[in-house]
C-alpha positions in Angstrom: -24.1 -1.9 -5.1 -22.6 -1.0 -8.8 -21.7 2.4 -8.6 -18.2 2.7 -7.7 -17.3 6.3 -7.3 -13.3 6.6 -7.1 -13.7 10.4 -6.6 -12.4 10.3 -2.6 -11.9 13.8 -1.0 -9.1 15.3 0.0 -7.7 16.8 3.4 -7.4 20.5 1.9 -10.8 19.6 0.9 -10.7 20.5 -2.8 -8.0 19.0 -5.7 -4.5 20.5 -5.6 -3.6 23.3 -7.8 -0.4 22.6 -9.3 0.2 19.9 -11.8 3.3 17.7 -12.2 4.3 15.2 -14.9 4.9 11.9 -13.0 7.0 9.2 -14.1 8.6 10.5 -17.1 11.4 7.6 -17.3 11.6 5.1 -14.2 14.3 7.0 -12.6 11.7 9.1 -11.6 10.2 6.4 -9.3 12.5 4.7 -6.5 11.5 2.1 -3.8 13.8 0.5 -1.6 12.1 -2.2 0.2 13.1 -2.2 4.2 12.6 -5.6 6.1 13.1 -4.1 9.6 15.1 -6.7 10.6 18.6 -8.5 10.4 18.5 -11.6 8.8 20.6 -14.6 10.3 23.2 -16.0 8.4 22.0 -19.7 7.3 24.6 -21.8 5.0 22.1 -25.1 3.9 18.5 -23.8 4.2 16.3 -24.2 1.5 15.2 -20.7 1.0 17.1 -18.4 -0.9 16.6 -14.8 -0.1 17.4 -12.7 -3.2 17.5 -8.8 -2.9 16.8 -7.3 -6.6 17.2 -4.6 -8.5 14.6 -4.0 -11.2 13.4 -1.2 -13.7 10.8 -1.4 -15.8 9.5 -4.4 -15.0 6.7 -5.6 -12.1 7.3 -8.0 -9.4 5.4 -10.9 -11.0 7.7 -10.9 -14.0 11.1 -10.9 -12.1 9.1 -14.1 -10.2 8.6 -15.8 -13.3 12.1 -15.7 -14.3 13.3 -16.6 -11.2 11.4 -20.0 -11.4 12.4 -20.4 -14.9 15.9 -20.1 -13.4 15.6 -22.4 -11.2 13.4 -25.1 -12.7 10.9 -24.8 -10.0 6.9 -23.9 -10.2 6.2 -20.3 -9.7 4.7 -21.3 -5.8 8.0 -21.4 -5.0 8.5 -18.0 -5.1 7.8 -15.6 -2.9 7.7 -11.6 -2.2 7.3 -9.8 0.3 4.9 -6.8 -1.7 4.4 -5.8 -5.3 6.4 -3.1 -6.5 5.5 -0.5 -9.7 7.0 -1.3 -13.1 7.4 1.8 -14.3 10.2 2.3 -11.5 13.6 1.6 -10.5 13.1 -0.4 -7.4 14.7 -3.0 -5.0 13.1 -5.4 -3.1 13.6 -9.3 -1.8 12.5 -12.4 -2.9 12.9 -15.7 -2.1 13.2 -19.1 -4.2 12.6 -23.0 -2.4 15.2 -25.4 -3.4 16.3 -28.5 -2.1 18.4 -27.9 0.9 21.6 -29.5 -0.4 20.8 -28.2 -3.9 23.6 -25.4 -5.0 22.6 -23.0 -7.4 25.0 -19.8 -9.0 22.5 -16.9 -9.2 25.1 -14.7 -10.8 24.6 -16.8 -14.2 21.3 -15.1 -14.2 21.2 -12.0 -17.1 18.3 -10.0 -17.5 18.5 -6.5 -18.8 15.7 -5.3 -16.6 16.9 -6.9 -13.1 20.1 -7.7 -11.2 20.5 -9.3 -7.9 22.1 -7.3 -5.5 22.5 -9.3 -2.3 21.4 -13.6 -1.9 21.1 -15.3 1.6 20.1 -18.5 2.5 17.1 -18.8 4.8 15.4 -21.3 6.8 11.9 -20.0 5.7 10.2 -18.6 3.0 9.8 -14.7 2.7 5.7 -14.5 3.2 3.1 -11.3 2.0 3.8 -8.4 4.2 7.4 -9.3 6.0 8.9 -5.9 5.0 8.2 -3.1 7.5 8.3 -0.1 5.3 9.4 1.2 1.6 11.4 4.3 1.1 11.0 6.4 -2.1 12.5 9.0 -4.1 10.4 10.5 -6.4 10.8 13.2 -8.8 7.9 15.3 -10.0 9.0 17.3 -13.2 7.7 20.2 -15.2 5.6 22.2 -12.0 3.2 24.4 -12.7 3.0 26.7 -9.7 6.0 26.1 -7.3 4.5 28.2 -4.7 1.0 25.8 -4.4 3.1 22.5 -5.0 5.2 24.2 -1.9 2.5 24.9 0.4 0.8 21.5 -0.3 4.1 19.9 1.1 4.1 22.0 4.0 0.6 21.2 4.3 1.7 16.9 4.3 4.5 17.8 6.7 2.4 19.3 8.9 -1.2 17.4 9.0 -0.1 14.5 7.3 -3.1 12.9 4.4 -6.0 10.4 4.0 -5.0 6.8 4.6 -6.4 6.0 1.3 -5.3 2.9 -0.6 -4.5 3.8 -4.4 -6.9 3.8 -6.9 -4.9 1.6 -9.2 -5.8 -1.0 -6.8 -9.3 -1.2 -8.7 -8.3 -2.2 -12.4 -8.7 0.4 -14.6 -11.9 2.6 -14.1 -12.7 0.2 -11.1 -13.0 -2.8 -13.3 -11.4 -5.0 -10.6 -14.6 -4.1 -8.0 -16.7 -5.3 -10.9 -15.3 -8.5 -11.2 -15.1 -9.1 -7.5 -18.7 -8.0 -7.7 -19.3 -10.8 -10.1 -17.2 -13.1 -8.1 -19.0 -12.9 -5.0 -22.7 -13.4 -7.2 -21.3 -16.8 -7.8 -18.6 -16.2 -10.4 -16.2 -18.8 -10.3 -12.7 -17.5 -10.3 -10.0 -20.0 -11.1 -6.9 -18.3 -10.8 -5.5 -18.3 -7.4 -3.7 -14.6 -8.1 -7.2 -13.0 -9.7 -9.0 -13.9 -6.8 -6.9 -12.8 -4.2 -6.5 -9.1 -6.2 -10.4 -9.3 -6.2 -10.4 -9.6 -2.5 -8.2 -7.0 -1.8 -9.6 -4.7 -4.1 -13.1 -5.5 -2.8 -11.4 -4.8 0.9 -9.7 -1.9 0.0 -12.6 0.1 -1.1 -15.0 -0.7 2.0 -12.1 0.8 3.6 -11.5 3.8 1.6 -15.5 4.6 1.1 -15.4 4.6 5.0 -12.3 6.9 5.5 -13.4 9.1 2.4 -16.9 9.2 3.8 -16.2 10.0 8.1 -13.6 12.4 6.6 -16.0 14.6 5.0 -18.7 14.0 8.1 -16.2 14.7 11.1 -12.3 15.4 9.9 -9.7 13.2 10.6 -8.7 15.0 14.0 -12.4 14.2 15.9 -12.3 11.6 18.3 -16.0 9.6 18.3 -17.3 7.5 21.4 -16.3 3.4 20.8 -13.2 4.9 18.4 -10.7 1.7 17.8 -7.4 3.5 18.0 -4.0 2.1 17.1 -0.9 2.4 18.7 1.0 4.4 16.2 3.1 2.3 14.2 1.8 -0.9 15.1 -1.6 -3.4 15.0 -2.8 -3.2 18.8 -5.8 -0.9 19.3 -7.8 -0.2 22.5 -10.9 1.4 22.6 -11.7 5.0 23.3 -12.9 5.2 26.9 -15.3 8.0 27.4 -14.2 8.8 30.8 -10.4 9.3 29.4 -11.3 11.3 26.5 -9.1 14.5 27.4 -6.2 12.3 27.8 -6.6 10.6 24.2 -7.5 13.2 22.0 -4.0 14.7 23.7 -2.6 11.3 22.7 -4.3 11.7 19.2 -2.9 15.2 18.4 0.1 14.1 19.2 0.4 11.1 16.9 0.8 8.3 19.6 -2.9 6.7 18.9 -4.4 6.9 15.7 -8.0 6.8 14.6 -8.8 3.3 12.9 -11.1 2.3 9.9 -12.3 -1.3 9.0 -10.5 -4.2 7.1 -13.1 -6.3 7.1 -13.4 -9.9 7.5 -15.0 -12.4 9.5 -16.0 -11.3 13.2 -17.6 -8.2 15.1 -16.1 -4.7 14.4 -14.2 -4.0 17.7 -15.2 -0.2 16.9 -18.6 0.0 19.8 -21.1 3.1 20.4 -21.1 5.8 18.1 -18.1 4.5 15.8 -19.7 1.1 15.5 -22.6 2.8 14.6 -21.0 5.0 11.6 -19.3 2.1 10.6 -22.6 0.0 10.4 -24.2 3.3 8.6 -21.5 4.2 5.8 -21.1 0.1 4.8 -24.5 -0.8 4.9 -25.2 -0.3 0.6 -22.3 -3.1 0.4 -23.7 -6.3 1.8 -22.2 -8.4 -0.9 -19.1 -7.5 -0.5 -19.0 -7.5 3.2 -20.7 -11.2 3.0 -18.1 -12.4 0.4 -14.7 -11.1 2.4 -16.3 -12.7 5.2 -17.6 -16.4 3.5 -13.5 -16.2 2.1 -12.2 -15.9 5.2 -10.9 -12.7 5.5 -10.8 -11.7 9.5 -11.6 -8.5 11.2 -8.3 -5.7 11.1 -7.8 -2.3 11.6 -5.9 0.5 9.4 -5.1 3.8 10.5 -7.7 6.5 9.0 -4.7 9.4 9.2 -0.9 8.4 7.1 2.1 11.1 8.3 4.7 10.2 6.0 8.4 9.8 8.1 11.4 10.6 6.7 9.6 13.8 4.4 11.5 16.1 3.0 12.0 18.1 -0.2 14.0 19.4 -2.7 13.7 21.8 -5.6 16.0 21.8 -9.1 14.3 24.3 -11.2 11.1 23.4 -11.7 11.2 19.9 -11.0 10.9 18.8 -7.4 12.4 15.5 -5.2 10.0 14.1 -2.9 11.9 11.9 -0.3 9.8 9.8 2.5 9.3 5.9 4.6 5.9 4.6 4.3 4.7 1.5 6.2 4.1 -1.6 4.0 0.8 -1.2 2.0 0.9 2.4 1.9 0.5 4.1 -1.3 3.2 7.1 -2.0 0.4 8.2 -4.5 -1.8 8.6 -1.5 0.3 11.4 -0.6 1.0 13.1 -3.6 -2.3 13.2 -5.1 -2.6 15.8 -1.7 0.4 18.4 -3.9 0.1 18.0 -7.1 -2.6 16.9 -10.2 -0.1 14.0 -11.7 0.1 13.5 -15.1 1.7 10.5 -15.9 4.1 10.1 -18.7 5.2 6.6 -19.4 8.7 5.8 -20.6 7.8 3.8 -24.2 11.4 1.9 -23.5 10.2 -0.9 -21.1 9.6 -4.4 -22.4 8.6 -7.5 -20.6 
């Protein structure tokens, strides 16, 4: 398989009608990273937990100065989820030292980051700690306020399609080529590369499948064998025929949620009719099924349906603020790509 269409549908079933410039200056774009949990005061351990403050600049460039800081190699540092660079966002890291080594983070100066909080930790912070990211974002220069309107009542309402963004693919999907290549025998040296390659290789089974059942069945039809999730969390159960009344209540409700495949090793837990769609809409991509499986990726689930917590809305003029919590590895541009055609105008004043 070659042809990798990025065109996914959406829930109103055709493009938005109002148009937005996105991203005019990173103001514009706010994350605030949320762990979800307390963390313990720790005086001597060897992980230093650093909360920052960055704008215009991406995650992997704050890491790099944090190692130079510290005279470590970059492995010892850590994050939790990559954040945008053209944004103002805050998020944690952490550094390994020595245990008894002391180290005065305030001497670090860099115009595009500050640190805002340190603790000291007894472990490192790993790839998806934080629970959720909340985000102010303003959309400028509307169109039609009336469609743009309607669309967020829309989101409020019905929620949108789970899909992972499309800047997860490289530029015009170059990523899906290269992890194309990779898996033909490709030898990919970089530990980072190869990791995005996966992903972006996983990510697009996932969103062919949700864009695809979407269009055959909604996002609101329960199917026989259905893996649902508890809302909010990993577990799933199976749809049991001889309950169905009682989930689909569960379902409209937004307690369970319909699943799609992050695949990896091991049997779909999806069985009957679901296995069989499943089977049917990722049969063209054998190699990239074989390869996620041959790198070890396992078998997970990730909810079809995203209803964004937290939404609300506010106008000034014709510019509007966008305020909502998204679980980690959720895409805010998932949502607004539901309200509005962005155009994305980059601030020229960022430097790395």
């Amino acid at each position: 398989m070659s042809d990798f269409s990025l065109d996914f549908a959406y829930q109103a079933g055709k493009p938005p009608s109002a148009t937005a410039i996105f991203k005019a200056q990173p103001e514009d774009f706010q994350v605030y990273e949320e762990l979800g949990f307390e963390l313990p005061a720790e005086q001597k351990a060897e992980h230093h937990w650093l909360y920052i403050k960055k704008r215009g600049a991406n995650t992997e460039f704050v890491a790099r100065q944090l190692a130079r800081f510290a005279e470590v190699p970059i492995k010892q540092v850590s994050y939790s989820g990559m954040k945008d660079r053209q944004a103002v966002t805050e998020q944690w890291f952490s550094v390994q030292l020595p245990a008894t080594t002391e180290i005065d983070w305030n001497h670090l100066q860099n115009d595009e980051f500050s640190i805002l909080q340190i603790s000291r930790q007894g472990r490192k912070l790993r790839r998806g700690t934080h629970a959720s990211n909340r985000f102010i974002i303003r959309l400028r220069d509307i169109s039609d306020s009336a469609a743009l309107e309607q669309a967020l009542q829309r989101v409020a309402e019905k929620g949108v399609p789970n899909y992972f963004g499309v800047q997860r693919f490289g530029h015009g999907g170059a990523n899906l080529s290269k992890a194309q290549a990779m898996f033909a025998g490709r030898r990919i040296k970089d530990r980072h590369m190869r990791s995005l390659l996966l992903s972006s290789a996983r990510s697009y089974l996932f969103n062919h499948y949700l864009n695809q059942r979407m269009q055959l069945h909604g996002l609101d039809r329960l199917l026989a064998g259905d893996a649902l999730l508890l809302s909010g969390t990993r577990s799933y159960f199976i749809a049991d025929a001889d309950n169905a009344e009682d989930t689909e209540q569960r379902l409209n409700s937004g307690d369970v949620e319909l699943s799609g495949p992050l695949w990896g090793r091991g049997a779909t837990p999806a069985q009957s009719d679901a296995a069989d769609l499943e089977s049917q809409l990722l049969d063209g991509f054998a190699d990239f099924r074989e390869g996620l499986e041959k790198a070890g990726l396992k078998q997970e689930r990730r909810a079809l349906l995203l209803r964004p917590q937290a939404f609300s809305w506010q106008w000034l003029e014709q510019d509007c603020i966008v305020y909502m919590r998204l679980p980690a590895g959720v895409y805010a541009t998932s949502v607004l790509r539901e309200v509005a055609e962005l155009q994305e105008k980059a601030s020229e004043n960022i430097t790395e």
